[in-house]
N, C-alpha and C positions, 0 to 999 in steps of 0.2 A: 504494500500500500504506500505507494510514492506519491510526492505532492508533484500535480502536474498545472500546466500555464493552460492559462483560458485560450489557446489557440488546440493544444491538445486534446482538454477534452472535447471544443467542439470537432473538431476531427473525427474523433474518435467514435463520439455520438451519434455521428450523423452517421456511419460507417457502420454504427450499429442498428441504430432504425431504419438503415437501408437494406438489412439481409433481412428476406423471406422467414414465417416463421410455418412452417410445417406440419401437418399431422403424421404425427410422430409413425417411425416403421418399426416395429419389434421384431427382434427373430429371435429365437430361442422358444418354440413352440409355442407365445404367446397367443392364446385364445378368448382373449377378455377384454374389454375393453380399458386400457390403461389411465386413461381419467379418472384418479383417486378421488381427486375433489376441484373443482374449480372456482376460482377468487369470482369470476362474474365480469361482463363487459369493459367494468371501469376500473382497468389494470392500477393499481401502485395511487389507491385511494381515490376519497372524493374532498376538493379543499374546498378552494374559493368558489365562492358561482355568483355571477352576475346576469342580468337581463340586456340584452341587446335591445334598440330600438327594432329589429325585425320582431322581437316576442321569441324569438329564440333565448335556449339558458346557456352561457360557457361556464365549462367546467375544470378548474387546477386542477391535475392529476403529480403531485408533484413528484410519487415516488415511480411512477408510468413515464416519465418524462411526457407530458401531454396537453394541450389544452382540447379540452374536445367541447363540441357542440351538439346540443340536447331539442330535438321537441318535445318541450314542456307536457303536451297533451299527451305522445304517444310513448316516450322515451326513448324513442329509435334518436340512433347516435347518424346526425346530419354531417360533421366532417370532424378532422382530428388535423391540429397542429404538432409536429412532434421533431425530433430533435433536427432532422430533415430544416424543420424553418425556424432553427435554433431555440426552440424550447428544450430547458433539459431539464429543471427542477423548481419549474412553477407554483409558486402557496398560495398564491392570492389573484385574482383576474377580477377586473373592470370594464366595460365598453364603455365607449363616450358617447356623446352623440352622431359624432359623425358616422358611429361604424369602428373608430381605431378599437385595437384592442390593447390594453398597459396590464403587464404580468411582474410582481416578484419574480427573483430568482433566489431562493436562502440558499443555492449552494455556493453561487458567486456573489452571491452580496452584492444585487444589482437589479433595475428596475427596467424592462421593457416594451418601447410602443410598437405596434404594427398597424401601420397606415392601411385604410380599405383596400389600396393598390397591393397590399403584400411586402412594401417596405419595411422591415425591420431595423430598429438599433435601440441601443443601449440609452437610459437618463442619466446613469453615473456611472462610474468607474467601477469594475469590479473588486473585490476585495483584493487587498488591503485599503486601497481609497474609497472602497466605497460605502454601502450601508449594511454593517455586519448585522448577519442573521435577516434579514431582506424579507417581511413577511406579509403583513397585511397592505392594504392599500387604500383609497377613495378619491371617486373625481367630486367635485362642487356641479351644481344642479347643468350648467351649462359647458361643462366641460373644460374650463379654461383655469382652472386649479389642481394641483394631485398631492397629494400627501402619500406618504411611504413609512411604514416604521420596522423597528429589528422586534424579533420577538425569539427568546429563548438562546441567543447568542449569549456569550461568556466574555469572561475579561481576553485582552484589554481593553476593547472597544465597549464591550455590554452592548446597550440600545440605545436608538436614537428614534426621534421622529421628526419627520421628517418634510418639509414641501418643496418640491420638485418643480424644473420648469417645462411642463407635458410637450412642448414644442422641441425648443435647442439642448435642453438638460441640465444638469447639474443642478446642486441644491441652493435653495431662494432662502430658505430661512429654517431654524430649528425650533420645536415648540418645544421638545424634554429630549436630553442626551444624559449618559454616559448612566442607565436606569439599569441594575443589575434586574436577573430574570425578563423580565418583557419591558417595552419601553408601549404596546397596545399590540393588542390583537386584531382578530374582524372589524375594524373601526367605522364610521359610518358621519354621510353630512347634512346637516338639515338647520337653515335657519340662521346661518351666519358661522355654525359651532360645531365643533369634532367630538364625536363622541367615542371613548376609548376605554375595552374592556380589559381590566385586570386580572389575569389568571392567577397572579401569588398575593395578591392583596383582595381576592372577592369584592372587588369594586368597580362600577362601571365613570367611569370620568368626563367631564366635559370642558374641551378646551377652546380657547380662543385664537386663532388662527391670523390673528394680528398681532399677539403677542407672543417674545422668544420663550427662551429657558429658562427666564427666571421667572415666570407666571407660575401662580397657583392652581391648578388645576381644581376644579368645583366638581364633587362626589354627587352622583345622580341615584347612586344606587348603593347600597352596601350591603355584607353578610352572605351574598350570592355564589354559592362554591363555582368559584372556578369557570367564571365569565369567559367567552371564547369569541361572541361575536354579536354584531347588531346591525338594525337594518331599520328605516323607518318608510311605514307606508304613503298613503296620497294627505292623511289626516294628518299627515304633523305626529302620531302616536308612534313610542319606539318601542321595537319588538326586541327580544335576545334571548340567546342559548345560551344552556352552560354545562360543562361537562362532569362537575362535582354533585349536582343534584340531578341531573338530567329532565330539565326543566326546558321549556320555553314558555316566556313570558312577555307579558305585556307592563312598561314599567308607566305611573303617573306618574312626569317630571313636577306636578303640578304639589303633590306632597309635602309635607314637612318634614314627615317620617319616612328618613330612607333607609330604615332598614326592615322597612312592612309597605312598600309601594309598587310592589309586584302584583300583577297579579296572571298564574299556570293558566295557558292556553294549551297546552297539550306536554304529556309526558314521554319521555324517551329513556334508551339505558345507559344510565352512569358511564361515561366515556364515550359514550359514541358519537356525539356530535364533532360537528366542525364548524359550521357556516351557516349563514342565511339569509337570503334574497325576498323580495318581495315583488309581485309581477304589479303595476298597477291595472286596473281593470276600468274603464270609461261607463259610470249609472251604477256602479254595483262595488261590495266589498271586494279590495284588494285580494288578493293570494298571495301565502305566504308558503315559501320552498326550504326545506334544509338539505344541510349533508354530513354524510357523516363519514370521517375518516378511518374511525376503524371497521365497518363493515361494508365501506366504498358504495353506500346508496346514495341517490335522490328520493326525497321525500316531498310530498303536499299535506301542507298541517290543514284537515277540512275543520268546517267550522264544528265538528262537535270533540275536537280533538283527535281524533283517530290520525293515523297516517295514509295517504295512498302512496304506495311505492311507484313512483315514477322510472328511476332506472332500478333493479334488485341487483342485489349484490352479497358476499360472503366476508372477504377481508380483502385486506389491503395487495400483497404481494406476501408468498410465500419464503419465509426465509428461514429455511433448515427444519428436518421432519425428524422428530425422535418415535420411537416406542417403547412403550411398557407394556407387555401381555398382549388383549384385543384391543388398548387405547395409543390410538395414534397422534401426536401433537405437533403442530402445526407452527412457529412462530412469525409473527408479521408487529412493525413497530409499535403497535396501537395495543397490542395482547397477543394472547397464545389462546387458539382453536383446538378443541378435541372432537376426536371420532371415535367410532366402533369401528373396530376393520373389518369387523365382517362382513358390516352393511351399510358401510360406507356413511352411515349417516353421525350429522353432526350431534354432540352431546355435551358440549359447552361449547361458552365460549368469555374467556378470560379479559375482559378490559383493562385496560391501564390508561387512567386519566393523568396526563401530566402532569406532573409536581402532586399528585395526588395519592398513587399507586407505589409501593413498593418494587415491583416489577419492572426493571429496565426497558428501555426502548429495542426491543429485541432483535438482533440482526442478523445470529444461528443460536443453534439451541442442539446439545444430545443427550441423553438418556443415561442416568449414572445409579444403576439401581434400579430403584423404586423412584428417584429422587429425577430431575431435568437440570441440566449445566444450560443457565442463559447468559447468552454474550452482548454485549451491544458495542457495535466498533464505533456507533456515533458517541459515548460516553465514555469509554472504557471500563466499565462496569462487567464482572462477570459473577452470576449468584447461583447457588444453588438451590434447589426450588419446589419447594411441593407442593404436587399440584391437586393432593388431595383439600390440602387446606388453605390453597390460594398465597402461600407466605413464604419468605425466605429463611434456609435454615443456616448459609453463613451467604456473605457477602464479599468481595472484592476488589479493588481495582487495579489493572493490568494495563499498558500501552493496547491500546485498541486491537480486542482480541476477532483472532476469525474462526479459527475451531478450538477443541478441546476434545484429548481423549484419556479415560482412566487406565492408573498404570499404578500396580500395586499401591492403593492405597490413596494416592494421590493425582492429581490433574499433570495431564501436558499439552498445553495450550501455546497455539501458534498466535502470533502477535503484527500488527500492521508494518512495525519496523526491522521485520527479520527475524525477531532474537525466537528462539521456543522454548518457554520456562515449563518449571516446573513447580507445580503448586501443591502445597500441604491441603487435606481435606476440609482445613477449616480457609480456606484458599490465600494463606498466605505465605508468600514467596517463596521458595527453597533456594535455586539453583539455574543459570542459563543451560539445556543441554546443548542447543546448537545456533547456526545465526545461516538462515537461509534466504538469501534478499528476497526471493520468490514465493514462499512459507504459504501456505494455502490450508490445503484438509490432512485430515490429519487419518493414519487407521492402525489398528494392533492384531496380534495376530500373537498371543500367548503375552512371551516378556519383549515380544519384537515388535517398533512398532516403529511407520511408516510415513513421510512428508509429501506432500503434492509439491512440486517448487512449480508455481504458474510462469516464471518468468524462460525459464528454460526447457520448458515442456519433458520435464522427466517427472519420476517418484525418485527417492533418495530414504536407505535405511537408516535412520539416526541412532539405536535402540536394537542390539543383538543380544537376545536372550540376557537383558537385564543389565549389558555394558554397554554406557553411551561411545558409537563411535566417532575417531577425530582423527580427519573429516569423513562427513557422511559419507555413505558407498551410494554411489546410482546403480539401481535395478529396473530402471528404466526409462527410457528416451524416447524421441522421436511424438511423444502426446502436443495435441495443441490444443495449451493454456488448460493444462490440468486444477480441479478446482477438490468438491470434493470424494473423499475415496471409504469404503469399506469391504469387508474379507471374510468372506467364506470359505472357508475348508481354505483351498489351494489356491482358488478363485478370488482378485483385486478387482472391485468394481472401482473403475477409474470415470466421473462428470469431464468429459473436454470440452470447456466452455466455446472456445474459437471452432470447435466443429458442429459446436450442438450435438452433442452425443453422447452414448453413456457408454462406456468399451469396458467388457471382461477379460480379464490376462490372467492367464492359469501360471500362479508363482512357479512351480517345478521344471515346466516346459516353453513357458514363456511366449504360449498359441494365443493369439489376440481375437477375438472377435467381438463386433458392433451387437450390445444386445440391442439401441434405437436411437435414432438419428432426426434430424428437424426437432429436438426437443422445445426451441423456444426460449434461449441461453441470452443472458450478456443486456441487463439493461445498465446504463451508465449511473456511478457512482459516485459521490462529491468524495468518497474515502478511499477508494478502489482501483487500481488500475485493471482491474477484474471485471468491475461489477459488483452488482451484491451478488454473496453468496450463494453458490446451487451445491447443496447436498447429496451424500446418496447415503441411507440406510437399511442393509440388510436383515430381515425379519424374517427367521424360518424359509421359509422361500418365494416371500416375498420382495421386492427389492421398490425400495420409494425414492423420488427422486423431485425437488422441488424444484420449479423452472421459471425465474424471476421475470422473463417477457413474455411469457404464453398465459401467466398467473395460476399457474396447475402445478398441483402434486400429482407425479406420476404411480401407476405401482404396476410393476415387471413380473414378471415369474424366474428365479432363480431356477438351473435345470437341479435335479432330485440325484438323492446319491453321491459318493464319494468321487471325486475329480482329481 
């Protein structure tokens, strides 16, 4: 996981939303249909969403790399902007009036328009100059103002908010900077005034957009877990969600008592929101839309609270598939999904509301026991996790891990900077055993156990019956962009991400063959010179494989029998 220049990863992006994604071909007798579970149309979340003046909805997909467009009435997805027309990690989307479209970008910390002709460019500089963590957005009623803020960025920059000049660029004026955790979220304009929801302080804010950073910001709303976004209808009335009560409500700015001027128009589950838009309607009540990023739907809150599911959806983007027994687990950043494997059918499903949840922002995840290893390479966070009772039993932190596998006793966990430590069961530190600039998935095979290096398209032995070796031996070459690996009997199931493929290689004899290809590999990364994460887990004779552009968990058939 190398830091690359914003010409790279657009390269790189576009190179990847340019390959074909396939239905997948099995060979090894497979007779079933290999779609374990499918994420749903709106690949890698649902963020931001705005109203075009057509009455069409766009929609931030920002872990999809996507902006895609929605008819509201039917849900069919009308066009998709994608890394192709330089979207790569969109959170927030706006139309103006004319038609432009202005997108966040929180992986470059940068804010961009696309003129109706299809023109694209940048408002600011990407990070380091520009606006760390890049998140929410709003135009003013006519277009001709935008505001931009960080949300969820870290030192040394923290947050800023921000107004933009929609035209030529660059930033006009600051209204709050350098705000640890969020500087606002879904923010919204009505009336002269910004209104700006606080996710670590349950307070909804309102700002004055003629004044800097040293203004007081005026509280409209307080006690509200974990505010995420707002939206005001055709009446002057402001609506908003929040992911700690799973609420949407209707607030009276008009109150005295802002910690009782709410009042629930419809309920949702703890974590799952994102966003919300309001369509106006011409003689009749407005309509009011959400979204939500951990199960990547569109919603229409009807008036008697219910939901109509506009687009349906599952989760976000699969990243890393563990098992215990018949339950299968699922990770994606918003929570962890369980199945039955018998019957494929879902049987939880784990939210993590930010800053609210114990549960990392999960980015692979395996099976250590009874117990689940969660990693998150956006925090460096790795816990160990039960999932019977939803909590952690030790906790973590590691240079930005990508896999992990148990080794008498304790972790061996591959890290974004090369290094592969070695971790005590209460996961603290022991030991480097190797430093693989490539270091990817990780697999054992008794006391022996096994590296993906992605950059040199081999595996490499680190780990011979319980002696670390130095340097590592390669057992195998020639792979492109190996990611990750597990072992049966004699059998190395090797992910190749650069091929989309999933390739078995019998250790003894070293006979290669493609168990399925077109799998759907390789969406771009703000971490990654990889991608997120694709998995593979072997399960009796099952083989599961999670494929972060196709948004599916696969499951294979391992062949039967001693190899």
């Amino acid at each position: 996981m190398r830091h690359k220049t914003l010409a790279g990863v657009l390269v790189a992006a576009t190179l990847l939303s340019a390959s074909l994604i396939q239905t997948p071909v099995a060979g090894g007798g497979h007779d079933h249909d290999p779609v374990f579970a499918d994420g749903g149309v709106m690949a890698g979340s649902t963020n931001g969403i705005s109203f075009a003046p057509d009455g069409t909805l766009w929609v931030a997909n920002v872990l999809g790399a996507t902006l895609t467009q929605v008819d509201p009435e039917s849900g069919v997805i009308l066009s998709r902007l994608t890394a192709a027309d330089g979207v790569l990690f969109p959170d927030d989307v706006v139309v103006g009036p004319d038609g432009s479209i202005f997108w966040t970008d929180i992986g470059l910390g940068t804010v961009f328009r696309r003129l109706p002709d299809g023109t694209t460019f940048p408002l600011v500089l990407p990070i380091p100059g520009g606006l760390n963590s890049a998140n929410p957005l709003t135009l003013n009623d006519d277009g001709t103002r935008l505001w931009a803020a960080g949300c969820y960025g870290g030192p040394p920059a923290n947050n800023s908010f921000v107004e933009l000049d929609p035209n030529g660029g660059g930033i006009l004026n600051t209204l709050r900077e350098d705000i640890p955790g969020c500087a606002s979220n879904g923010m919204s304009w009505n009336d002269g005034f910004l209104y700006s929801p606080q996710p670590f302080t349950d307070e909804i804010l309102r700002l004055d957009p003629e004044q800097g950073a040293d203004q007081v910001p005026v509280v409209v709303t307080t006690g509200y877990s974990v505010p995420i976004g707002t939206a005001f209808d055709s009446n002057g009335d402001l609506y908003a969600l929040a992911q700690g009560v799973g609420e949407v409500v209707r607030v009276d700015l008009d109150a005295a008592d802002k910690a009782n001027n709410r009042d629930v128009i419809a309920e949702i589950p703890v974590g799952w929101a994102d966003n919300i838009a309001i369509m106006p309607v011409a003689g009749a009540d407005d309509r009011i839309f959400v979204s939500s990023a951990s199960d990547s739907v569109i919603a229409e809150i009807m008036p008697d609270g219910s939901l109509r599911i506009v687009v349906p959806g599952k989760f976000q983007l699969p990243f890393g598939v563990a098992v215990i027994e018949d339950r299968l687990y699922s990770a994606h950043i918003a929570g962890i999904v369980e199945y039955d494997r018998p019957t494929r059918s879902q049987t939880n499903h784990y939210r993590a509301a930010f800053g609210l949840s114990q549960l990392p922002a999960v980015t692979s995840m395996i099976a250590w026991d009874d117990h689940l290893v969660v990693m998150s390479a956006l925090s460096g966070q790795i816990s160990v996790w039960d999932p019977l009772t939803n909590t952690p039993v030790a906790q973590g932190l590691v240079f930005p891990p990508t896999d992990a596998q148990p080794f008498r006793g304790d972790l061996i966990v591959t890290q974004g900077n090369g290094e592969i430590v070695r971790l005590a069961s209460d996961l603290t530190p022991l030991d480097v055993v190797a430093n693989v600039q490539g270091a990817s998935g990780l697999a054992r095979k008794g006391s022996t156990v096994y590296v993906a290096d992605h950059d040199d398209g081999a595996v490499l032995k680190i780990i011979e019956r319980g002696k670390v070796l130095d340097p590592p031996v390669v057992v195998l070459d020639g792979l492109a962009g190996p990611e990750g690996l597990d072992i049966k009997g004699n059998d190395l199931y090797v992910v190749e991400g650069l091929s989309q493929t999933l390739t078995r290689v019998n250790l003894k004899t070293g006979a290669r063959e493609t168990v399925a290809d077109g799998l759907g590999l390789q969406n771009p990364s703000p971490l990654s010179p990889f991608g997120w994460f694709n998995d593979v887990t072997v399960a009796g004779n099952d083989v599961y494989v999670n494929a972060d552009r196709a948004n599916v968990i696969y499951e294979f058939e391992a062949p039967r029998g001693r190899r």
